[in-house]
BAGUFI-830067 format. One record per atom (N, C-alpha, C, O): residue number from 1; x, y, z. Coordinates in steps of 0.2 Angstrom, whole numbers, plus 5000, padded with zeros to 4 digits. Example, Ala and Ser with C-alpha at 12.3 -4.5 7.8 and 13.67 -1.06 7.14 Angstrom:
     i   east   north     up
     1   5066    4972   5039
     1   5062    4978   5039
     1   5066    4984   5039
     1   5071    4983   5042
     2   5064    4989   5035
     2   5068    4995   5036
     2   5064    5000   5039
     2   5067    5006   5040
This chain:
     i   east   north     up
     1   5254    4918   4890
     1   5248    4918   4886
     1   5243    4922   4890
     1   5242    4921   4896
     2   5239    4928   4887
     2   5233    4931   4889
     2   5229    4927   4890
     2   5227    4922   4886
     3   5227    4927   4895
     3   5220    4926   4897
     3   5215    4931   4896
     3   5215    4937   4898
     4   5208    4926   4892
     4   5203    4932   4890
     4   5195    4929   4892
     4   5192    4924   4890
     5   5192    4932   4895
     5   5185    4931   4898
     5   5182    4934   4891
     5   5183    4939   4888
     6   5177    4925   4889
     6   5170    4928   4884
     6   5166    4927   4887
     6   5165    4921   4889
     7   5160    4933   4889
     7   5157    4934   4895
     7   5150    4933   4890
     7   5151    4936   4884
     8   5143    4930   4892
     8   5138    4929   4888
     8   5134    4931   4891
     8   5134    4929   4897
     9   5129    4936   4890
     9   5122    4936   4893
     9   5116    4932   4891
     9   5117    4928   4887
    10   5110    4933   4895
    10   5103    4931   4894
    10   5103    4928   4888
    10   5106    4930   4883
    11   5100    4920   4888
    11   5097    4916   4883
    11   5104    4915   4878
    11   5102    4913   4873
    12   5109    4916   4879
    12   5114    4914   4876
    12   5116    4906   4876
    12   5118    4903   4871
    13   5114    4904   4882
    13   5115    4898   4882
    13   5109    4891   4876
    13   5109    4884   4877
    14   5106    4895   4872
    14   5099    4892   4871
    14   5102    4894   4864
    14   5098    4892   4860
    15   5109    4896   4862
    15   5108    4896   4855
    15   5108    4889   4849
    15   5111    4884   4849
    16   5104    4890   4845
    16   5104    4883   4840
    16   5098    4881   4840
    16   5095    4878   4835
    17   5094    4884   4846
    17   5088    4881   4845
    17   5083    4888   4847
    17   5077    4888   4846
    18   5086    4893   4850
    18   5083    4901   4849
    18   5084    4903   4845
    18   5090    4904   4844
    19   5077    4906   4838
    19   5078    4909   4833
    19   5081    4907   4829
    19   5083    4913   4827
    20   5084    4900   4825
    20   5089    4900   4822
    20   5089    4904   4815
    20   5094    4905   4812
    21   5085    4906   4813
    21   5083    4911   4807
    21   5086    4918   4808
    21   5088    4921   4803
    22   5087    4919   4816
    22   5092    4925   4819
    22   5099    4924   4820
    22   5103    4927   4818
    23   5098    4918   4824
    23   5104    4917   4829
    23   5107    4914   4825
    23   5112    4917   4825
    24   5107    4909   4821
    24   5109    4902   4818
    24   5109    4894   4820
    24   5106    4893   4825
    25   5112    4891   4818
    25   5111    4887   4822
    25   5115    4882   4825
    25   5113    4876   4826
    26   5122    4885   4826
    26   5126    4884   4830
    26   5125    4884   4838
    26   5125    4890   4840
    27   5125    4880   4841
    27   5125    4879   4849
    27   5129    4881   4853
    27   5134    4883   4850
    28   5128    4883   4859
    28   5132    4886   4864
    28   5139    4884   4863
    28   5144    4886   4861
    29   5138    4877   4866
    29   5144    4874   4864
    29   5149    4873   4861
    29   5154    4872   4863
    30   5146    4873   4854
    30   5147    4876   4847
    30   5155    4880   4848
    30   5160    4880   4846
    31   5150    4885   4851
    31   5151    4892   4849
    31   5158    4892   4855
    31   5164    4893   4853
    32   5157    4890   4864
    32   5163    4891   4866
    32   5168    4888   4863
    32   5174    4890   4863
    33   5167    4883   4860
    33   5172    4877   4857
    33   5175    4881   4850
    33   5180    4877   4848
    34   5175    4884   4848
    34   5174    4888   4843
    34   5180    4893   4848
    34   5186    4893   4847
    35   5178    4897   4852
    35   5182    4902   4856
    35   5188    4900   4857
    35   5193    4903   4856
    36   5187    4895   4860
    36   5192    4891   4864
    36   5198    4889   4857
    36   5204    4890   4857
    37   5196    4888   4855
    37   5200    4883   4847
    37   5205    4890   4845
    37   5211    4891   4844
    38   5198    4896   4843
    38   5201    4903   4841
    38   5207    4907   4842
    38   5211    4910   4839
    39   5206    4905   4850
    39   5209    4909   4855
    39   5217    4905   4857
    39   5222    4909   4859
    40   5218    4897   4856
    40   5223    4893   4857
    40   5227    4895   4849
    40   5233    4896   4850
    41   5226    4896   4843
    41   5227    4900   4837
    41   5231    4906   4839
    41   5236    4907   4836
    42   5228    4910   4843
    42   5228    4916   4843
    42   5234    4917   4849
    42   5236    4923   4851
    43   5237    4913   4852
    43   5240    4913   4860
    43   5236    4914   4864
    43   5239    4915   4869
    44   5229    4914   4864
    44   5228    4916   4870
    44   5223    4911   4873
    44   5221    4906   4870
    45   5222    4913   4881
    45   5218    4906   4885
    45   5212    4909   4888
    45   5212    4912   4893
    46   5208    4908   4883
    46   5200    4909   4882
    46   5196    4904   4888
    46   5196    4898   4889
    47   5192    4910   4891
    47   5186    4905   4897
    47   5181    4908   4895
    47   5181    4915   4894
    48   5175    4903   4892
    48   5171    4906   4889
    48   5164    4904   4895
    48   5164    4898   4896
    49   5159    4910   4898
    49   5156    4910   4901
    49   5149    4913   4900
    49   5149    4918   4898
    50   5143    4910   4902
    50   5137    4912   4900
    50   5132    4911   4907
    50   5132    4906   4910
    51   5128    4918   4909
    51   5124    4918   4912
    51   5116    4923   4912
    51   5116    4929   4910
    52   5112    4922   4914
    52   5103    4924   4914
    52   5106    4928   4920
    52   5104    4934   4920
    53   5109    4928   4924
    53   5109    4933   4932
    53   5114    4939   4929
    53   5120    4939   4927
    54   5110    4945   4930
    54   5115    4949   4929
    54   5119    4950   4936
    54   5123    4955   4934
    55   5120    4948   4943
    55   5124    4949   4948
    55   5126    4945   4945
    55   5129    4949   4940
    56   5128    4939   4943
    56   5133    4935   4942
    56   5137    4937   4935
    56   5142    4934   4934
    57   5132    4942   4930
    57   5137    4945   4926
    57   5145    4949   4927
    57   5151    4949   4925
    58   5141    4954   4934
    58   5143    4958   4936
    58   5148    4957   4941
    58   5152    4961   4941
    59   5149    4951   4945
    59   5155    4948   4948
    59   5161    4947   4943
    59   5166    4950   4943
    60   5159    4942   4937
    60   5163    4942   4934
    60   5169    4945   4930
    60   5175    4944   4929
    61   5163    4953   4928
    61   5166    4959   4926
    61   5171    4960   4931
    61   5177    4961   4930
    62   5167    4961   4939
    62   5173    4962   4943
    62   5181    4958   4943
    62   5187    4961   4942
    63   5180    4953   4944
    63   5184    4949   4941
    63   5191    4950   4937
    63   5196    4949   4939
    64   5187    4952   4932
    64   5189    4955   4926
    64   5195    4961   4926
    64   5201    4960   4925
    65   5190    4967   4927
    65   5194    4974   4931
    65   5199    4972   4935
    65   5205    4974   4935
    66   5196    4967   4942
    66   5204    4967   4948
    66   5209    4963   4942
    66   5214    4966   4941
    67   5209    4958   4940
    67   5213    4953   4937
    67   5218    4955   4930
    67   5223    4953   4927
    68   5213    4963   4927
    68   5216    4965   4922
    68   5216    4960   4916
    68   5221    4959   4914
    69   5208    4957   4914
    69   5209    4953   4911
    69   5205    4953   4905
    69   5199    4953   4906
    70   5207    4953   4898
    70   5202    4958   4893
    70   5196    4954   4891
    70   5195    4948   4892
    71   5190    4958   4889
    71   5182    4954   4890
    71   5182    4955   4883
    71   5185    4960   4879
    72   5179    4949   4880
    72   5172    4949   4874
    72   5167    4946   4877
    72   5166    4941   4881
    73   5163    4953   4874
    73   5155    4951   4880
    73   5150    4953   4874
    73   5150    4958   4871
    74   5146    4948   4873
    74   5139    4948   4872
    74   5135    4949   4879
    74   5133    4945   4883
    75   5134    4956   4877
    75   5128    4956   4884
    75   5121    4953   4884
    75   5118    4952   4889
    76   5118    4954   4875
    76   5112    4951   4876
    76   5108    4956   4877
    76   5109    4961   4875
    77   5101    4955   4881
    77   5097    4958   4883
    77   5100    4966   4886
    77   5097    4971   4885
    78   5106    4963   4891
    78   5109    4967   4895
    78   5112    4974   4893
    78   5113    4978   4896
    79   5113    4973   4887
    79   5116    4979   4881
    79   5111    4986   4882
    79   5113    4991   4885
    80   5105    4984   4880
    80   5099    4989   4883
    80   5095    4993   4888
    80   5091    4997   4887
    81   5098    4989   4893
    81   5095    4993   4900
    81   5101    4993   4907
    81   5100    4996   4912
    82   5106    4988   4905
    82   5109    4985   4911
    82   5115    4992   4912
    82   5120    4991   4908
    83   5115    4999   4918
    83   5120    5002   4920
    83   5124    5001   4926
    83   5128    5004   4929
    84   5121    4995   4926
    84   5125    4992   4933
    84   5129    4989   4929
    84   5135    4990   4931
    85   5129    4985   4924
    85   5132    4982   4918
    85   5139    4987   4915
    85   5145    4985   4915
    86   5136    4991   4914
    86   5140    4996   4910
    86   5145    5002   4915
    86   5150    5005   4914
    87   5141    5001   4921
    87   5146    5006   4927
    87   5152    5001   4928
    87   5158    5002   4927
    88   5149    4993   4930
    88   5157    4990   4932
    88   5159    4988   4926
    88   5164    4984   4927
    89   5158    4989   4918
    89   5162    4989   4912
    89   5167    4994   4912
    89   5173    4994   4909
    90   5165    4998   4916
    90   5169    5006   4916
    90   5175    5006   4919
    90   5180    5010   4919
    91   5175    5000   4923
    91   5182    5000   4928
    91   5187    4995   4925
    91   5193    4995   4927
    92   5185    4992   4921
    92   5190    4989   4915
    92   5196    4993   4913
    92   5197    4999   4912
    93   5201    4988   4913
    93   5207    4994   4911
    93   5211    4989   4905
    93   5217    4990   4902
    94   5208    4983   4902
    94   5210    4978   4899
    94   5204    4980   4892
    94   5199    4983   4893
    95   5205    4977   4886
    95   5202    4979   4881
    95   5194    4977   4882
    95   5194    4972   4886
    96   5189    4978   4880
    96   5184    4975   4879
    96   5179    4977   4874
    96   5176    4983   4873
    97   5180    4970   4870
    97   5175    4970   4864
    97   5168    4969   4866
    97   5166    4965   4870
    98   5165    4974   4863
    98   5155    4972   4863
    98   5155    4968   4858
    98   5158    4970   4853
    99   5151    4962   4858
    99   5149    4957   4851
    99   5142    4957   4850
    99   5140    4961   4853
   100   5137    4954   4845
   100   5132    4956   4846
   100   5132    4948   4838
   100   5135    4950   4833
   101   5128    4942   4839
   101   5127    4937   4832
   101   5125    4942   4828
   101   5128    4943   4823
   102   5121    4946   4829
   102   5114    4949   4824
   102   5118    4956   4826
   102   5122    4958   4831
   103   5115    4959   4819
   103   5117    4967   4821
   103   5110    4972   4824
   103   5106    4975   4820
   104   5111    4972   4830
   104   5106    4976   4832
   104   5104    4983   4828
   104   5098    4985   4829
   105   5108    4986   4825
   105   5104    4991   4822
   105   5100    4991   4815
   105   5097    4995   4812
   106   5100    4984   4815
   106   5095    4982   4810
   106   5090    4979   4812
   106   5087    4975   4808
   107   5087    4980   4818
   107   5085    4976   4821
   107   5077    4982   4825
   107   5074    4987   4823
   108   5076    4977   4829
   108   5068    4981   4832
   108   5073    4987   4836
   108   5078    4986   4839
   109   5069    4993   4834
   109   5070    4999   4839
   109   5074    5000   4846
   109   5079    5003   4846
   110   5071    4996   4851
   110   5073    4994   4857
   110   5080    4992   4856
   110   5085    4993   4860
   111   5081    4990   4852
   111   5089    4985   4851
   111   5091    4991   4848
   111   5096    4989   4845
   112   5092    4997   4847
   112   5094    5000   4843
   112   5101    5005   4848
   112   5106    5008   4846
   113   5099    5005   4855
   113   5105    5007   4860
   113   5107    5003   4863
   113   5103    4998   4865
   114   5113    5003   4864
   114   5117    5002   4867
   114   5122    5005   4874
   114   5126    5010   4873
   115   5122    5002   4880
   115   5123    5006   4887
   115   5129    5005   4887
   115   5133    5009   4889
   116   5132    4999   4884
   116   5138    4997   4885
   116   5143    5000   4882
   116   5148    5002   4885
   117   5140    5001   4873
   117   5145    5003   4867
   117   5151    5008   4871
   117   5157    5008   4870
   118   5148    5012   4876
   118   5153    5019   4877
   118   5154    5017   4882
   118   5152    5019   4887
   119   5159    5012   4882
   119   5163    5012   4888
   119   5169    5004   4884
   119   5174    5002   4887
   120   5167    5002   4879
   120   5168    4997   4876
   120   5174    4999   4871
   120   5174    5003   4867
   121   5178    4996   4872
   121   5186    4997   4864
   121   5184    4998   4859
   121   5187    5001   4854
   122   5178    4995   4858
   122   5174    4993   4851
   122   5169    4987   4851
   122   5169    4982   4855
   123   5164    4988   4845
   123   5159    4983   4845
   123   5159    4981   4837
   123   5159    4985   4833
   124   5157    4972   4838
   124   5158    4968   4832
   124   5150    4966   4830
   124   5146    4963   4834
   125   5150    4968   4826
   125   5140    4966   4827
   125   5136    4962   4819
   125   5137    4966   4814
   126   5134    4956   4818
   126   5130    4957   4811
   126   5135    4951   4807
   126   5135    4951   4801
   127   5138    4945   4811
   127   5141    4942   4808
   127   5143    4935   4810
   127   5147    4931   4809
   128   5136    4935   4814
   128   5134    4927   4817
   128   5141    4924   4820
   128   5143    4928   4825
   129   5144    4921   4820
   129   5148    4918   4828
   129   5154    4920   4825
   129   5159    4920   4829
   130   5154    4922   4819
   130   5162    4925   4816
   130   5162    4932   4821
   130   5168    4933   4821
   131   5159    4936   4824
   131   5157    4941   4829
   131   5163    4938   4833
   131   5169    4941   4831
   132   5163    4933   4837
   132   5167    4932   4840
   132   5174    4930   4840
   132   5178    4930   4845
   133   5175    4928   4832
   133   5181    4927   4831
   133   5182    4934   4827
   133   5176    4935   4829
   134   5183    4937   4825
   134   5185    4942   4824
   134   5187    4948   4832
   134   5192    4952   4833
   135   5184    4947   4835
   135   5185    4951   4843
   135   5189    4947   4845
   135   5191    4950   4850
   136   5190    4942   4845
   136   5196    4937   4848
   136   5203    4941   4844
   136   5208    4943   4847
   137   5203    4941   4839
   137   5209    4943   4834
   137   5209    4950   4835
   137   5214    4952   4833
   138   5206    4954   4837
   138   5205    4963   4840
   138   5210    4961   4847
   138   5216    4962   4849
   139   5206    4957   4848
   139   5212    4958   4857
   139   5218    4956   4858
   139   5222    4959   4861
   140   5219    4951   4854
   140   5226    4948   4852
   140   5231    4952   4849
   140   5237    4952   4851
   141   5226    4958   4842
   141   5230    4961   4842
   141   5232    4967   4846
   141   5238    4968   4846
   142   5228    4970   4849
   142   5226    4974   4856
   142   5233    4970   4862
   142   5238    4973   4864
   143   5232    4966   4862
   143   5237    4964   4867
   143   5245    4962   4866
   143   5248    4963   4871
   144   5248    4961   4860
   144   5253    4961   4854
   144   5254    4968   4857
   144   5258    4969   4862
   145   5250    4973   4854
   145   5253    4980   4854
   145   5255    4983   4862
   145   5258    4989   4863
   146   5253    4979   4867
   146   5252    4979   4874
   146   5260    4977   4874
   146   5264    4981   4877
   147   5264    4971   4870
   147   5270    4969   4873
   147   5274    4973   4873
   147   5280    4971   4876
């Protein structure tokens, strides 16, 4: 069975009651329960993780790379400024999905780059927590094609 890290950024864990007008109003919990479900479907064994520290983002990441293990990341905030973010994205050798609930380029200016996107297999953006189950089903098949 793959094992797949869903890594979260900033204020991710606030969803349901952050912006629900934006985000919706599906809860963190929600949402890893949802990953988790997605991923047992899919063959694979989903750990779904969320943190505000970007070092503790970036262990993970590490993680990731040594363990060769494929990422769907909502970075969040982190998407926009975070190169420390996107340097150790870079040493990934396993698929990794950028997610995003809302589609940032419909969004304020500032949201409109992305640091990660180029270093990323691809990004799912604009489709509320289906975001994430659709990049679940990308790695799955992404990983299929690996056997």
């Amino acid at each position: 069975m793959t094992r797949v890290f869903v890594l979260n950024g900033p204020n991710l864990r606030r969803l349901g009651t952050r912006e629900p007008d934006k985000y919706g109003t599906t809860g963190f919990h929600e949402l890893a329960d949802l990953c988790r479900d997605t991923g047992r479907r899919l063959g694979l064994h989903v750990e779904v993780r969320q943190t505000d520290d970007e070092a503790e983002m970036l262990r993970w990441v590490h993680e990731a790379a040594d363990e060769r293990v494929p990422v769907v990341l909502n970075p969040a905030a982190f998407t926009h400024y975070s190169y420390a973010l996107r340097d150790a994205l870079a040493q990934l050798d396993a698929p990794l999905i950028e997610v995003h609930i809302t589609n940032p380029a419909a969004r304020e200016e500032f949201r409109h780059t992305s640091v990660v996107a180029g270093v990323a297999t691809g990004t799912i953006a604009g489709f509320g927590t289906m975001s994430y189950v659709l990049a679940l089903r990308a790695v799955a098949e992404l990983a299929a094609g690996d056997s």
